[in-house]
C-alpha positions as CSV (number, residue, x, y, z in Angstrom):
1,X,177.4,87.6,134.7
2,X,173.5,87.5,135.1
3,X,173.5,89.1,138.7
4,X,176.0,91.7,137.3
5,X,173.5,92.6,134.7
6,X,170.4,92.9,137.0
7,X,172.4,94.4,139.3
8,X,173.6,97.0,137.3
9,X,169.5,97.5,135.9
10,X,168.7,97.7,139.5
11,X,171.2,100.7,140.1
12,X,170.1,102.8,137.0
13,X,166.7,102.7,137.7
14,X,167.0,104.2,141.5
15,X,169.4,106.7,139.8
16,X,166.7,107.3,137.1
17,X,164.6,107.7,140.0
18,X,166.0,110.0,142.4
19,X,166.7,112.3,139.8
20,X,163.3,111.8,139.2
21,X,161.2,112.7,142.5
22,X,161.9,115.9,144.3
23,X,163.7,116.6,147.4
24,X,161.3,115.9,150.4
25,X,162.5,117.9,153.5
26,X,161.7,116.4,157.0
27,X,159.2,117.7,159.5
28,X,162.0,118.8,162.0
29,X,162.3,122.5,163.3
30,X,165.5,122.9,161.2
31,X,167.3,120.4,158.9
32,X,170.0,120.8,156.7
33,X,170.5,119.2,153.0
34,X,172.4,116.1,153.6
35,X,174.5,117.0,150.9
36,X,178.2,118.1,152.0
37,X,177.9,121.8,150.9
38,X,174.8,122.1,153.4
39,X,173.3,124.4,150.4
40,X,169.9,124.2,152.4
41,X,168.3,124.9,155.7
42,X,164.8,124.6,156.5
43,X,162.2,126.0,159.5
44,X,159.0,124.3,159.7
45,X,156.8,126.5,161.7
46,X,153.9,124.9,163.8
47,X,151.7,126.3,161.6
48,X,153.5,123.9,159.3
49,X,154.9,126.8,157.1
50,X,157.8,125.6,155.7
51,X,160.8,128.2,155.0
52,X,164.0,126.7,153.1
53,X,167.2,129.3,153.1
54,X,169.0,127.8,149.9
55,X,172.4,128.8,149.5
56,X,173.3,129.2,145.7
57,X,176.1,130.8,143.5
58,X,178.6,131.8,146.2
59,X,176.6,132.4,149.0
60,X,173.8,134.0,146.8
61,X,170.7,133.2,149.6
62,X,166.9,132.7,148.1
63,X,164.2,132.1,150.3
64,X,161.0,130.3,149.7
65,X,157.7,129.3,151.8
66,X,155.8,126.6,151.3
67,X,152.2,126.9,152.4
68,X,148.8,124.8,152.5
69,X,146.7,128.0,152.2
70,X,147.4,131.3,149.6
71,X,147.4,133.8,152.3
72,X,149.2,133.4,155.4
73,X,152.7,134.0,154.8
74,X,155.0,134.3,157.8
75,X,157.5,135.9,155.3
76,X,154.2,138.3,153.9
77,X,153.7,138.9,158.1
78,X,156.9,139.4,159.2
79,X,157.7,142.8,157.5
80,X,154.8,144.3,158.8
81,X,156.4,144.2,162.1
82,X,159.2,146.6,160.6
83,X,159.0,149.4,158.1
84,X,162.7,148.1,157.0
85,X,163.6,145.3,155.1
86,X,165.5,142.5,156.5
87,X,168.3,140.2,155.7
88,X,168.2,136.7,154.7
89,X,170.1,136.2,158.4
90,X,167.5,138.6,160.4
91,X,164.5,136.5,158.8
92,X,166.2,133.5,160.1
93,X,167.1,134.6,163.6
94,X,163.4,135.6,164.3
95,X,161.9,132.4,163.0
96,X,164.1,129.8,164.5
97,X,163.7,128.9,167.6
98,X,166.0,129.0,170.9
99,X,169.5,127.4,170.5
100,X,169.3,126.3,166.8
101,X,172.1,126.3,164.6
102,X,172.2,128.9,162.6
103,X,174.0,128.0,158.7
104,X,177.3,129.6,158.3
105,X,176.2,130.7,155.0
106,X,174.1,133.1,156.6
107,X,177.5,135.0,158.3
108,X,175.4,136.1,161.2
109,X,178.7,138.0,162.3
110,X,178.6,139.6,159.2
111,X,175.0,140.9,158.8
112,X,173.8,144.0,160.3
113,X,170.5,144.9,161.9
114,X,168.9,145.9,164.9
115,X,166.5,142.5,165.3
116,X,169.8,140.4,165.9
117,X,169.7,141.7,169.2
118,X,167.2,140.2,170.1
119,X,166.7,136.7,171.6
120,X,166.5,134.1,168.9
121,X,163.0,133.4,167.7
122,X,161.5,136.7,168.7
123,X,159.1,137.0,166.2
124,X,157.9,133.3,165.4
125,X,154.8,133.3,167.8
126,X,153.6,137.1,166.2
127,X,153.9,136.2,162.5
128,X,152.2,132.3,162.5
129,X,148.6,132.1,161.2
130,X,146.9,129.1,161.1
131,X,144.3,130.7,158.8
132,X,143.2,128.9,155.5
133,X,140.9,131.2,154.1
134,X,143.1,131.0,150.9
135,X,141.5,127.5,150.4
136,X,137.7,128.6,151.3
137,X,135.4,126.4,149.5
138,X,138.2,124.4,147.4
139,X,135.5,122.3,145.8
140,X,133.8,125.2,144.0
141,X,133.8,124.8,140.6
142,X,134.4,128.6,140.4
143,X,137.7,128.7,142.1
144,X,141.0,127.5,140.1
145,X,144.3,126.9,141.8
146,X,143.6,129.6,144.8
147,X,140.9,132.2,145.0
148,X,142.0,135.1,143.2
149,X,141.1,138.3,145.9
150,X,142.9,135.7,148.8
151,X,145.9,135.3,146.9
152,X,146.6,139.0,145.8
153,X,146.3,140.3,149.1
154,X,149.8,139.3,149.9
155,X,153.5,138.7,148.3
156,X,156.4,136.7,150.3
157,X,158.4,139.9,151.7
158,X,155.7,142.2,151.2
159,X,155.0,144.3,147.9
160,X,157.5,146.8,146.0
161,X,154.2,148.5,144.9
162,X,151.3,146.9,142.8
163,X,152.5,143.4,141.7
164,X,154.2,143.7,137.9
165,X,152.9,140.3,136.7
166,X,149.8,138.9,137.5
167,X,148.1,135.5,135.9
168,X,145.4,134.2,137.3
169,X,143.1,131.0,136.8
170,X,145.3,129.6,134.0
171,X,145.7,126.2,132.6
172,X,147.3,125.1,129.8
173,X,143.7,124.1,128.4
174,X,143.1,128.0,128.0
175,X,146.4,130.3,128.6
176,X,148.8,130.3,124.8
177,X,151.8,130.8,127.2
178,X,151.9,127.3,128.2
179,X,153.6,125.4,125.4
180,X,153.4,121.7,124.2
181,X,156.5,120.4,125.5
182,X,156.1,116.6,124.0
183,X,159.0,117.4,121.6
184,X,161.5,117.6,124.3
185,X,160.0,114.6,126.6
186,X,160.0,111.1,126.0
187,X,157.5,109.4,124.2
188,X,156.2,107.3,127.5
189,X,155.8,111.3,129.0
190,X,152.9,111.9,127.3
191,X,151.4,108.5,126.7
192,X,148.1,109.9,128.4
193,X,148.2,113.5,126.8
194,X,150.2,116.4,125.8
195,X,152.6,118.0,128.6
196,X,152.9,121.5,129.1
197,X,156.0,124.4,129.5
198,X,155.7,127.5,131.1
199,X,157.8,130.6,131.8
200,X,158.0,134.0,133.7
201,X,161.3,136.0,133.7
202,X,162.2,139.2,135.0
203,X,165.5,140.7,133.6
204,X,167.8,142.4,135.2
205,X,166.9,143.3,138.6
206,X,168.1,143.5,142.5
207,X,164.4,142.5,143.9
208,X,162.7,139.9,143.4
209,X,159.2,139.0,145.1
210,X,156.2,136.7,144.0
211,X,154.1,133.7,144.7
212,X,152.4,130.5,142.7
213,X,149.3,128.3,143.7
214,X,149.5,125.2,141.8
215,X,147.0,122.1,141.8
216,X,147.8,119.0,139.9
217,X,144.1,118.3,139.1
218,X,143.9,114.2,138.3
219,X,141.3,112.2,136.6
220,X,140.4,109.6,134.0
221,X,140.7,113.3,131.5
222,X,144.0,114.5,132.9
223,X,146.0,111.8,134.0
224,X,149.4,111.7,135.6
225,X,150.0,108.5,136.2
226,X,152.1,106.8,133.9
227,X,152.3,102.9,132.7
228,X,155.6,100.5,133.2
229,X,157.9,104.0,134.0
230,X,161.0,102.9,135.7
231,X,159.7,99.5,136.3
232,X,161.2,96.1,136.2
233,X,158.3,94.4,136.6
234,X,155.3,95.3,134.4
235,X,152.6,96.4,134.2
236,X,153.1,99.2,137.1
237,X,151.9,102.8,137.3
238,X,154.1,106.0,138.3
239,X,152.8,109.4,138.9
240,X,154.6,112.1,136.9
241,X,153.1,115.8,138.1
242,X,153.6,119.3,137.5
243,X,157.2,120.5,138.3
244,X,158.1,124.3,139.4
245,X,161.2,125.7,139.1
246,X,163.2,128.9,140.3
247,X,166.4,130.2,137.9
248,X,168.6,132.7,137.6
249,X,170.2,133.5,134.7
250,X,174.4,133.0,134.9
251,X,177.2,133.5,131.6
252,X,173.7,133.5,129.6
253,X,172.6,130.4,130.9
254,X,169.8,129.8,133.1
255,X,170.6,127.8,135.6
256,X,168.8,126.2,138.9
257,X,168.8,128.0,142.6
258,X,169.1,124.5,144.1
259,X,171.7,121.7,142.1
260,X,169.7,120.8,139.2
261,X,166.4,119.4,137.5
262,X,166.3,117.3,140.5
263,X,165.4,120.3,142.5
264,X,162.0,120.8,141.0
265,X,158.5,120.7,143.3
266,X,156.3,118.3,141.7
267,X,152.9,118.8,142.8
268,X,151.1,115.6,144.3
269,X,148.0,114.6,142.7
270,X,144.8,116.7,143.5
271,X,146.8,118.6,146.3
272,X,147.2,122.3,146.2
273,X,150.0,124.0,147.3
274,X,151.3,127.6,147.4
275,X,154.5,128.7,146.9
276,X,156.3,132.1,148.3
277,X,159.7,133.2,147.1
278,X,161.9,136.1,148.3
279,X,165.2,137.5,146.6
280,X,167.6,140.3,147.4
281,X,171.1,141.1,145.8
282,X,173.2,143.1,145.5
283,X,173.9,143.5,141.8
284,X,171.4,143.6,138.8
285,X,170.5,139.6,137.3
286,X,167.8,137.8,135.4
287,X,165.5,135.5,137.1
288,X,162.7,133.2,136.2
289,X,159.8,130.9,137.3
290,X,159.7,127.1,135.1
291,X,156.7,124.9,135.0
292,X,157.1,121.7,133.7
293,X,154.9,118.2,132.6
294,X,152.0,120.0,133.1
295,X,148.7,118.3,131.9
296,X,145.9,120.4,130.2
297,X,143.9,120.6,133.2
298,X,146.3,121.7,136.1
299,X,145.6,124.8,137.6
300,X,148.2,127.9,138.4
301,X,148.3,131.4,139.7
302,X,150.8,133.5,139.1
303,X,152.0,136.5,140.8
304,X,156.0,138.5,140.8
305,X,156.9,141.7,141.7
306,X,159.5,143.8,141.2
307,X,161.3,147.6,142.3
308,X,158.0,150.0,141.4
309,X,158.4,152.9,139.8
310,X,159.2,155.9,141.5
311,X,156.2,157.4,142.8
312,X,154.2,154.4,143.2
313,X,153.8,153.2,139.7
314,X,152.9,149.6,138.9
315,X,154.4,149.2,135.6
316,X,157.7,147.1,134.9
317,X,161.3,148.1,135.0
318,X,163.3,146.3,133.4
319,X,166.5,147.6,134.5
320,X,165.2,147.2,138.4
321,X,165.6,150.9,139.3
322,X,164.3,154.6,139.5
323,X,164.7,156.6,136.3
324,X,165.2,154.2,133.7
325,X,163.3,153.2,130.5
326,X,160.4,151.3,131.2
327,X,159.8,148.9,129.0
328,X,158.8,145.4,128.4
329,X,161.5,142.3,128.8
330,X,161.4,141.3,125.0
331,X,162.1,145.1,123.8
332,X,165.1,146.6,123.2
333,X,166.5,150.1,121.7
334,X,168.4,150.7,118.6
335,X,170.2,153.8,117.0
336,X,170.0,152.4,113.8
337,X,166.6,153.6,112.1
338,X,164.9,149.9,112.1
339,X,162.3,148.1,114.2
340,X,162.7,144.3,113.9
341,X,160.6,141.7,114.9
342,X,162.4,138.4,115.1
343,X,161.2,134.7,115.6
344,X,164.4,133.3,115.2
345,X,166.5,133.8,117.8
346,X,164.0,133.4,120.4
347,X,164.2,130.7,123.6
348,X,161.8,127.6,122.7
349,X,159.7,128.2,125.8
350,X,158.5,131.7,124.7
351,X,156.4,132.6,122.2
352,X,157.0,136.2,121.9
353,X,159.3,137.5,119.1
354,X,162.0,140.0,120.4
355,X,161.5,143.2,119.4
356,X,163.8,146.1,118.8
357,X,163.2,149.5,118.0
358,X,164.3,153.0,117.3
359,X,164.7,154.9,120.3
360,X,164.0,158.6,118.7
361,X,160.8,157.1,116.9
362,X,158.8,155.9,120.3
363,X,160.2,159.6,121.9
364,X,158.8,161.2,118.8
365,X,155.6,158.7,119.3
366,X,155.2,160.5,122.9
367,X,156.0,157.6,125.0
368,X,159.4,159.9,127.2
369,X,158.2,161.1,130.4
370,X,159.7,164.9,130.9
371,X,163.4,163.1,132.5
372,X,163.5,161.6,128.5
373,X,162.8,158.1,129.8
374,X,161.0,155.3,127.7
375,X,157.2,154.2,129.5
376,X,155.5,152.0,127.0
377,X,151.8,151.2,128.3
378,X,151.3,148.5,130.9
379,X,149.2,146.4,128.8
380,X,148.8,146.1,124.5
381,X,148.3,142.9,122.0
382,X,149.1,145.7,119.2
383,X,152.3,147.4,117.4
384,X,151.6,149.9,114.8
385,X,154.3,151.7,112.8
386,X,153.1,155.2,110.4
387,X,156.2,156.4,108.3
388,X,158.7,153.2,107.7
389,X,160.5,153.7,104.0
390,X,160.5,149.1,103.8
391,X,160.5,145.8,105.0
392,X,161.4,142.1,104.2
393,X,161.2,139.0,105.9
394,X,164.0,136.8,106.4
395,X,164.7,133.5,107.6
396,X,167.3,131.8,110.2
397,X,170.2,131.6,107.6
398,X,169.7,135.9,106.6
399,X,168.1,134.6,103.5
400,X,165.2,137.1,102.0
401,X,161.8,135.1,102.1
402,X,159.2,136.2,99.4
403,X,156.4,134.3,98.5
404,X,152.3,133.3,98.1
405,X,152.5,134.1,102.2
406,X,155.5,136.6,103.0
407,X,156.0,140.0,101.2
408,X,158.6,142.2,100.6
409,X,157.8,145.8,99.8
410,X,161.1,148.2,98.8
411,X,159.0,151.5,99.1
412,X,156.2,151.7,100.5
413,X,155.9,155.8,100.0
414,X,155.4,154.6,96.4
415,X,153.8,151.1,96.5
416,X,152.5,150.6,93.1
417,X,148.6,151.5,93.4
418,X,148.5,152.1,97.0
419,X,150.6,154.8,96.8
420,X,151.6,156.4,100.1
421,X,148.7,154.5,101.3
422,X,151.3,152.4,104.1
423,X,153.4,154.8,104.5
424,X,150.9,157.0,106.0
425,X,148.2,155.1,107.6
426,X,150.7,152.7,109.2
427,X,151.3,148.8,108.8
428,X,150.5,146.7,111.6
429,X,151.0,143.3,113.7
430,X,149.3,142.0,116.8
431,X,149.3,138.7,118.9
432,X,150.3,136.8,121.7
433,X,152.8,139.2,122.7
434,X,154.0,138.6,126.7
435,X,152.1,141.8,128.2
436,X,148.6,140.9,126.0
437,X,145.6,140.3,128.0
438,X,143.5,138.9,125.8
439,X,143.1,135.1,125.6
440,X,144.4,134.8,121.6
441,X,147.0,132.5,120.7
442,X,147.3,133.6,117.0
443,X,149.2,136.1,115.4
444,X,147.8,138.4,112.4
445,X,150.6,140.0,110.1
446,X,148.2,141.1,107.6
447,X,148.6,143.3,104.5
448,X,151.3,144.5,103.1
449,X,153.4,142.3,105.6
450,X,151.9,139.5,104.3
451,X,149.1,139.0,101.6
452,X,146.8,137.3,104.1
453,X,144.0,139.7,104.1
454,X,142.6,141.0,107.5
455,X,141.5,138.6,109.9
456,X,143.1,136.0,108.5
457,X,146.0,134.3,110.8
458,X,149.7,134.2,110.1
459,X,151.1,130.8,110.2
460,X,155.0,130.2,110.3
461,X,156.2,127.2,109.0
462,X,159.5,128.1,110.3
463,X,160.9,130.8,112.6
464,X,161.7,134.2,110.5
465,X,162.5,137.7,111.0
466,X,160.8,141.0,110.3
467,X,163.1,143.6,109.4
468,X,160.8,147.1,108.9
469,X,163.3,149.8,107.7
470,X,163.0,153.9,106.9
471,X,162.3,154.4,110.4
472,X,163.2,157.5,111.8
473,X,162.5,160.7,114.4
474,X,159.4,161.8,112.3
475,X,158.1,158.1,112.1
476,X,155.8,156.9,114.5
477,X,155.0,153.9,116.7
478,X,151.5,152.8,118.2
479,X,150.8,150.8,120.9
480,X,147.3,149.2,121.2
């Protein structure tokens, strides 16, 4: 019965730890996943680029490079050899070499485009550069993750037009976007320090480009390594790093393009690693970048792009097309005369409220181009609103909230001795919001939404909704 039992302790912990470490690829030219669906093939270039094809959601195909320096992307370097963009199958046939299989989730028979007619591995001698300028200097106290004018230069596929979402030199230490994720780890997680959550997302679009530098920075101040993890025989150490992920969002679930949490990168300790993604499909979806058990000190760069606007533009769309609204993710449009600000129904590893608003009142505000299409401005940490008739606050449950912190004002064209005081010089909010530049993790509801006078911070001691009512088409909305 005894061997039973340390046998059975034996299997858990190899099957807590391969769930655990990530899936390491071998060095050969191309390999397949050694699971049966053969979800993943891989080219490592001599340049030791590595390019893995994963097959996901019904032969749904997202490809990512792996690099050792921010900008030499084969994938960056092999569209400029063609003013057309190629399939996942034509990216394939040029960078393999001579007489290896090709996946049959590719459908090479199926795929159209000139380059397949020519021989196989055509264009991997043109598009391999060993250079690592990307990683100049690496020890310069200056530089975090990559430098920053290396790894704009280029995006995995090439760009769409000026990248839609740039971060650069962020660490949970200093960016408000990473979030203290201790809540949802165990305790032995964060035994040497608080680990961070982090998330991108681009809704519904057909393209999706972009590009992260990581560097798991470890020392005595920001260290990984855990004691007597998965270990049957303490004391022992394990290293627990920062993880990426890549999801897509499926029957409102977000879900992993790979098979699972297993299919996070962790970063190794004090390595530095840069990561190229590129996504095409056919019909409009939601897509995401993850970071997780980050420590306070890791270093990221961010970068995603999406369809520009027509002309050239560099500001988001949303809907991943020409002539639509243009407008950030957490907006929405209503018909119904409100704008509402609401903390409760948002996902826990956001911090911006979604925020909905009458349609007429930002046409009326000036923000339609002359097609009647919604541009809000690229960047703002402020939302001012001149000509609401209310507002209240309410909590999860729909139930009114009305205190020493939270107001409620019925009318504000006739608030006691203000007057029309609100009602025409506008009541206001800023923070955090997901399109702020500025480095402030606080957000200020001041008078009349709250009684907290100006400056002060708002704190929420739980999540609650704004509801701002008596908006309409002469009512008007400010963006700062």
């Amino acid at each position: 019965m005894k061997k039973i039992r340390i046998t059975s302790i034996i299997l858990t912990v190899l099957s807590l730890l391969a769930c655990e470490q990530t899936e390491i690829l071998s060095d050969e030219t191309i390999q397949q996943s050694s699971k049966n669906d053969k979800r993943i093939s891989s080219l490592v270039l001599e340049n030791q680029n590595k390019l893995s094809f994963i097959n996901y959601d019904n032969d749904d195909i997202f490809i990512l490079e792996e690099t050792d320096c921010s900008s030499c992307s084969v994938l960056d370097n092999i569209m400029s050899l063609s003013k057309e963009e190629w399939s996942e199958a034509e990216i394939f046939w040029a960078l393999s070499k001579e007489g290896t299989k090709v996946p049959a989730f590719l459908q090479l028979d199926q795929k159209t485009g000139k380059t397949l007619s020519k021989p196989q591995g055509w264009a991997r001698n043109q598009v391999q550069t060993s250079d690592s300028k990307g990683f100049e200097n690496p020890q310069l106290s200056t530089i975090v993750a990559c430098e920053n004018s290396n790894f704009t230069s280029s995006i995995a596929g090439g760009f769409l037009g000026d990248p839609e979402f740039v971060r650069l030199d962020k660490k949970p230490i200093n960016y408000s976007a990473f979030k203290d994720d201790c809540s949802n780890l165990s305790s032995a997680m964060c035994q040497k320090g608080k680990r961070y959550r982090y998330t991108a997302t681009f809704n519904n679009i057909k393209k999706w480009r972009g590009k992260i530098c990581a560097k798991s920075v470890q020392n005595s101040n920001n260290d990984h390594y855990l004691d007597n993890i998965l270990c049957l025989d303490p004391p022992c150490t394990s290293y627990r790093g920062p993880k990426l992920y890549f999801e897509f969002k499926k029957d409102g679930v977000w879900k992993s393009i790979g098979n699972g949490e297993q299919d996070g990168i962790e970063i190794q300790a004090n390595k530095r690693r840069t990561y190229g993604f590129y996504k095409n499909t056919s019909k409009k979806r939601s897509f995401r970048i993850r970071v997780k058990n980050a420590m306070k000190l890791d270093e990221f760069d961010f970068m995603m792009d999406k369809e520009a606007v027509e002309g050239g533009g560099s500001v988001p769309i949303p809907g991943g097309g020409n002539g639509e609204d243009v407008i950030p993710d957490y907006i929405s449009l209503n018909n119904v005369g409100k704008i509402i600000v609401d903390f409760t129904n948002i996902p826990d590893d956001s911090s911006t409220p979604n925020i909905s608003i009458y349609r007429n009142t930002l046409v009326n505000s000036g923000y339609s181009n002359d097609e009647g299409h919604l541009i809000l401005p690229k960047t703002f940490c402020k939302i001012k609103i001149i000509g609401a008739g209310s507002f209240s606050w309410s909590d999860k449950m729909g139930n009114v909230v009305n205190n020493d912190v939270f107001n409620k004002v019925n009318n504000l064209d006739n608030y006691g001795e203000y007057g029309q005081e609100y009602a025409l010089g506008g009541i206001e909010f800023r923070g955090p919001l997901d399109n702020c530049e500025a480095n402030n993790s606080s957000w200020y509801f001041n008078f009349p939404f709250t009684h907290n006078t100006i400056g002060q911070p708002t704190v929420f001691k739980k999540p609650l909704k704004l509801v701002i009512e008596g908006v309409d088409s002469s009512s008007q909305v400010v963006f700062e």
